[in-house]
C-alpha positions, 0 to 999 in steps of 0.5 A: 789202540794202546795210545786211545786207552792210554787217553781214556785212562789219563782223562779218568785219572784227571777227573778223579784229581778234580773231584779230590784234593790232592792233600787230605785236609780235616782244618775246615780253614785250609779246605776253604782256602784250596777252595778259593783257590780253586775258583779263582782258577789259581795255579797251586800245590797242596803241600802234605804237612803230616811230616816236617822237612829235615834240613841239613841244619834244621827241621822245617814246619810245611807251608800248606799251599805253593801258590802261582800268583799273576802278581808276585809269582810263587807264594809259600802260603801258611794258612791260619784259620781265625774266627771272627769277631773272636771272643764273647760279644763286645768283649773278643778281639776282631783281628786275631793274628797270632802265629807261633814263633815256629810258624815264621822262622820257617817260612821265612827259612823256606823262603831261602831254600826256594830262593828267588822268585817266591815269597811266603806269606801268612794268609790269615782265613777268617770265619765270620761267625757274626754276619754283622761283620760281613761288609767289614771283611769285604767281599765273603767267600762262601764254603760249606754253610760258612763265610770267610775271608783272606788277607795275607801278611807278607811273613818278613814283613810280620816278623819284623813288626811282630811282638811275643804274645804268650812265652810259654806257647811261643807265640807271636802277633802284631799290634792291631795298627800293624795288622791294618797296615800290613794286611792285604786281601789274598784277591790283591796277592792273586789279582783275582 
């Protein structure tokens, strides 16, 4: 009997996780992202990113996502959300990719401490605000009355080609050429 009660109790418990993310999450890019994953039935852990982690040396910004991919393993995903076009019509950039400097140097530290086996990565969520721009981004994922695309920049890879965009934000970014050859659809990182 206590074992049936047991089950019963575990099967609730399950469907209720099902139903909420495990990360409370108000960044509309990050709940389309977790989304995603959860369609494409992409193993993944939502990582709390309200506290840093101390380090012995240093304090760390959280990854958003620990991510099992069937193609490269472990991926320690920050997600940035951009729109996209950006910008006034005709005026904006349409491949925003800047990151702050903290944002890299702290994947790229959290690489180390995971050590082999995992790789982290920028995915960069963008909303398509002009669905002129839809065939561009390759195939839309619709979520909540939005439409978005992802495409992941290796972060050792981004770090190297990266350029300071703003000092007094410390922010970085790479030429648009770079992002073109760098970026790669998150369902090529997933083969989903």
């Amino acid at each position: 009997m206590p074992g049936a009660a047991l089950k019963s109790a575990g099967r609730r418990a399950h469907s209720k996780r099902e139903d909420d993310a495990m990360v409370k999450r108000t960044n509309h890019y990050d709940v389309a992202f977790e989304e995603y994953l959860r369609g494409t039935c992409t193993p993944y852990v939502a990582v709390d990113e309200q506290r840093r982690a101390k380090l012995v040396d240093a304090s760390l910004k959280s990854m958003d996502f620990i991510v099992t991919s069937r193609r490269f393993q472990n991926l320690l995903v920050d997600v940035k959300g951009r729109r996209f076009p950006s910008g006034c019509e005709g005026a904006g950039h349409k491949w925003e990719n800047w990151a702050t400097e903290d944002d890299i140097d702290s994947l790229l530290r959290w690489q180390q401490v995971f050590g082999h086996g995992f790789r982290s990565v920028l995915v960069f969520a963008y909303e398509i605000v002009d669905p002129r721009f839809a065939r561009e981004l390759g195939r839309p994922f619709a979520h909540r009355g939005r439409l978005y695309s992802f495409f992941g920049v290796w972060a050792d890879q981004y770090h190297t080609a990266m350029h300071p965009r703003s000092a007094s934000w410390e922010t970085v970014s790479l030429p648009s050429r770079n992002y073109r050859d760098l970026r790669i659809p998150v369902s090529e990182l997933l083969e989903c």
